[in-house]
C-alpha positions, -999 to 999 in steps of 0.1 A, spaced: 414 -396 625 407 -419 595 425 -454 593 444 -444 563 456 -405 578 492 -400 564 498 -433 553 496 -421 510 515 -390 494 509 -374 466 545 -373 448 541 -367 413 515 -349 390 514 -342 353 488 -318 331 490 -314 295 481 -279 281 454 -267 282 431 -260 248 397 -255 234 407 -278 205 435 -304 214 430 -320 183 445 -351 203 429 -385 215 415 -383 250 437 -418 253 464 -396 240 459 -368 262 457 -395 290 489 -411 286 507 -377 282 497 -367 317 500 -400 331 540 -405 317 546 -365 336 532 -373 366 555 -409 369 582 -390 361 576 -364 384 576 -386 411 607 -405 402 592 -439 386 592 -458 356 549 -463 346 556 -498 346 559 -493 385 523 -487 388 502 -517 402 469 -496 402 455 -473 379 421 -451 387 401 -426 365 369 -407 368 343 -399 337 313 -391 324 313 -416 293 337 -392 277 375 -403 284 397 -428 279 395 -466 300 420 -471 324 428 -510 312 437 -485 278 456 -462 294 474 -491 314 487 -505 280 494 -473 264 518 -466 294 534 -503 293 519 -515 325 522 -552 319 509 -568 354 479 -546 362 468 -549 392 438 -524 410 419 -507 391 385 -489 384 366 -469 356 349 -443 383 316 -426 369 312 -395 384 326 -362 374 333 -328 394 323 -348 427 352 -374 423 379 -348 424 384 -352 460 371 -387 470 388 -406 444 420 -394 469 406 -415 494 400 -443 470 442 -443 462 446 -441 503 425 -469 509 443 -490 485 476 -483 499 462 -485 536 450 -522 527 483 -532 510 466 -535 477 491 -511 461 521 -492 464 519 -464 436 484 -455 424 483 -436 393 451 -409 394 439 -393 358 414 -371 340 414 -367 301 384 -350 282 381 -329 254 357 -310 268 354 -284 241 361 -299 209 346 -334 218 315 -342 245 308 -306 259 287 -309 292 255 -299 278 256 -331 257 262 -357 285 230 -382 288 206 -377 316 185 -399 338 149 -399 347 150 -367 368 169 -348 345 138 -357 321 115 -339 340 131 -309 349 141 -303 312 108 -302 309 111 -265 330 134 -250 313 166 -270 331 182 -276 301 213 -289 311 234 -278 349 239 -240 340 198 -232 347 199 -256 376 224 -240 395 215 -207 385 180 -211 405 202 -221 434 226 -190 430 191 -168 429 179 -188 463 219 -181 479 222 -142 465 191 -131 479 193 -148 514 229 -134 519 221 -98 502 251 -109 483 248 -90 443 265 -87 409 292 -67 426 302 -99 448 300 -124 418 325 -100 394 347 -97 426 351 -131 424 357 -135 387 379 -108 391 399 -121 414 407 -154 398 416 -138 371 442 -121 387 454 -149 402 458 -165 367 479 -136 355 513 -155 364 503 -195 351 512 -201 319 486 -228 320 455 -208 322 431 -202 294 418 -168 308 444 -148 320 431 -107 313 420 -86 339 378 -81 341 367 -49 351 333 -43 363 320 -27 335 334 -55 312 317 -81 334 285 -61 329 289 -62 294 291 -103 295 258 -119 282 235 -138 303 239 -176 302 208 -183 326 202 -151 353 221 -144 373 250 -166 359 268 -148 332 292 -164 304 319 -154 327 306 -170 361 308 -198 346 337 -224 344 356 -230 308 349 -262 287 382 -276 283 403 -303 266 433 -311 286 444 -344 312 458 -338 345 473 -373 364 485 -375 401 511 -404 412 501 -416 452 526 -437 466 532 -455 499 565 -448 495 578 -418 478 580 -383 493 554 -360 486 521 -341 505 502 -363 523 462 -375 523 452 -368 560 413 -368 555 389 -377 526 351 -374 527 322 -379 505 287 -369 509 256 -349 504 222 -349 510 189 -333 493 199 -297 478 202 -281 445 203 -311 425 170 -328 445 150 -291 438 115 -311 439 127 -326 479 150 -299 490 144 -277 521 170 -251 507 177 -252 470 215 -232 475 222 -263 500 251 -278 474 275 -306 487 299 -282 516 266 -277 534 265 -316 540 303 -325 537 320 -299 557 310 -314 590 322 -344 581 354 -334 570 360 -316 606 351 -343 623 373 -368 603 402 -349 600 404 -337 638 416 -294 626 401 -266 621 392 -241 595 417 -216 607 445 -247 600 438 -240 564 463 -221 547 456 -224 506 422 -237 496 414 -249 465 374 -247 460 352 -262 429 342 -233 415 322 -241 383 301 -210 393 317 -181 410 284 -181 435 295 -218 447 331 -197 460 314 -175 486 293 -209 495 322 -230 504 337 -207 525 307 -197 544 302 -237 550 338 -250 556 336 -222 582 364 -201 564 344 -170 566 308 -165 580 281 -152 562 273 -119 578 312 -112 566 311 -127 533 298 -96 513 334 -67 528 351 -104 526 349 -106 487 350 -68 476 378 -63 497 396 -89 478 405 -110 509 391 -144 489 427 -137 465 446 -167 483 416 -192 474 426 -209 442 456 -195 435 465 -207 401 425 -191 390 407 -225 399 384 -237 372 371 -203 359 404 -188 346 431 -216 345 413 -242 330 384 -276 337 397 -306 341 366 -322 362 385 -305 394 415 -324 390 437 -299 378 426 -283 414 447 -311 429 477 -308 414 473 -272 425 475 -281 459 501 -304 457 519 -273 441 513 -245 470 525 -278 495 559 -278 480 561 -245 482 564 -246 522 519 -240 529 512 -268 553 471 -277 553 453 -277 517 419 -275 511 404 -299 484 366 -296 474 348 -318 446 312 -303 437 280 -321 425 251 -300 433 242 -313 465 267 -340 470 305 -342 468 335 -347 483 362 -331 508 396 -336 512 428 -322 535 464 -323 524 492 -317 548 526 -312 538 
């Protein structure tokens, strides 16, 4: 068990809506989400005495926010650079802080305009990104479609599997107001969907999406609790030129850590809530968190019997918010009497974990 096991909740969160074109400030957005989630949880913003945010260059600071909300006597608090790959560590970050006593109500938040404003595609790169741009990897989409060729052909998985997934999240979007893509797909629709990179079509794909999502920990309030965090990886589909297996993304490194640390089980899982930026990663994760193995994975998926993973339609159909929005989520199917969540925070071949238990 970890040190910090129990000790933070989760009480409040706040999203704004959801948009291709907010026409709002990401500060704006920020503080929007930020004043729901304080007031979910039963506290005035000035309350707050640490204030945490993850970004790729592209969202508001938090010392900003902190003002905008009226938080005079700031105490903790950090700019995080990361994106998809904080969604679950920066939990732990929040139950450190209240494990050590250096806060008692941690506010947690996400703003981007990820359509309208910086898409993606746009974000700088460093000196590997400069070489492999030179091959055609312009950007994440080719990158992880390599990986996605690498995974389909080792597991026999096809087309079929990928649209079942798709599919299915779009179901599940049918009842949230919130999400952006909310029609049925049938198969032949998804074949009619063009090529982004093969074989990742527009609709494998997650949305670029302006929108803010905030989550209020507290040592003291009521609310789901952080049992286990973990952050991780190791060389996979982002190291291509190093790697032993190009489809190894962060689960294959981070799931065995997150076992160990937590002390359950996969079958203690009852919702899961799984980074899926490309509907090949969904099939992935549940193969490595040991939810379902891989000789099963192919009757698993056209069978439907993925339907209670991402319930709200994850990051394909209800919306991107850099994974966040995957957390309220969770927080969400806790209140609603599930007892173990799922949490999963995707960067290629590193990310992060996490367990919530009501």
């Amino acid at each position: 068990m970890q040190p910090f096991a129990g000790r933070a909740r989760i009480a409040g969160i706040g999203m704004t809506e959801l948009s291709r074109r907010s026409g709002r400030t990401e500060e704006d957005l920020a503080v929007a989400a930020c004043r729901t989630a304080c007031q979910d949880a039963g506290i005035a913003p000035g309350e707050v005495d640490a204030v945490l945010s993850y970004h790729l260059g592209d969202s508001a600071p938090v010392t900003q926010v902190a003002r905008a909300l009226g938080i005079e006597r700031l105490g903790w608090h950090n700019d995080i650079a990361g994106g998809g790959t904080q969604a679950a560590s920066i939990l732990g970050s929040a139950a450190m802080l209240i494990h050590a006593g250096l806060a008692r109500h941690v506010l947690i938040y996400r703003a981007l305009n990820g359509r309208s404003g910086r898409r993606m595609n746009t974000v700088s790169t460093g000196p590997e990104e400069e070489i492999t741009q030179r091959y055609g990897m312009a950007g994440p989409i080719p990158l992880f479609a390599m990986a996605a060729t690498r995974y389909l052909h080792d597991t026999s998985l096809t087309a079929e599997h990928l649209h079942a997934v798709v599919a299915q999240s779009r179901d599940n979007a049918k009842a949230n107001p919130r999400a952006l893509r909310r029609e049925p797909l049938s198969w032949e629709e998804y074949l009619g969907r063009p090529y982004v990179c093969t074989p990742l079509r527009t609709v494998d794909c997650c949305q670029e999406t302006d929108g803010a999502c905030a989550l209020l920990v507290s040592a003291t309030l009521p609310g789901p609790r952080i049992h286990a965090v973990v952050r991780g990886g190791g060389p996979g589909c982002s190291t291509m030129a190093t790697a032993q297996d190009v489809s190894a993304i962060f689960s294959s490194y981070v799931a065995p850590m997150l076992w160990d640390a937590s002390g359950m089980r996969p079958t203690d899982v009852d919702t899961a809530l799984l980074y899926d930026a490309y509907s090949w990663l969904v099939p992935r994760q549940l193969e490595d968190f040991g939810l379902v193995r891989r000789a099963d994975l192919a009757d698993y998926l056209l069978g439907r019997h993925h339907a209670w993973i991402n319930p709200h339609g994850g990051l394909l159909s209800e919306g991107y918010v850099h994974g966040l929005n995957n957390v309220a989520q969770a927080v969400r199917e806790l209140r609603t009497g599930k007892q173990v969540a799922l949490i999963t925070g995707f960067g290629a071949s590193y990310g992060s974990a996490a367990l919530l238990t009501s």
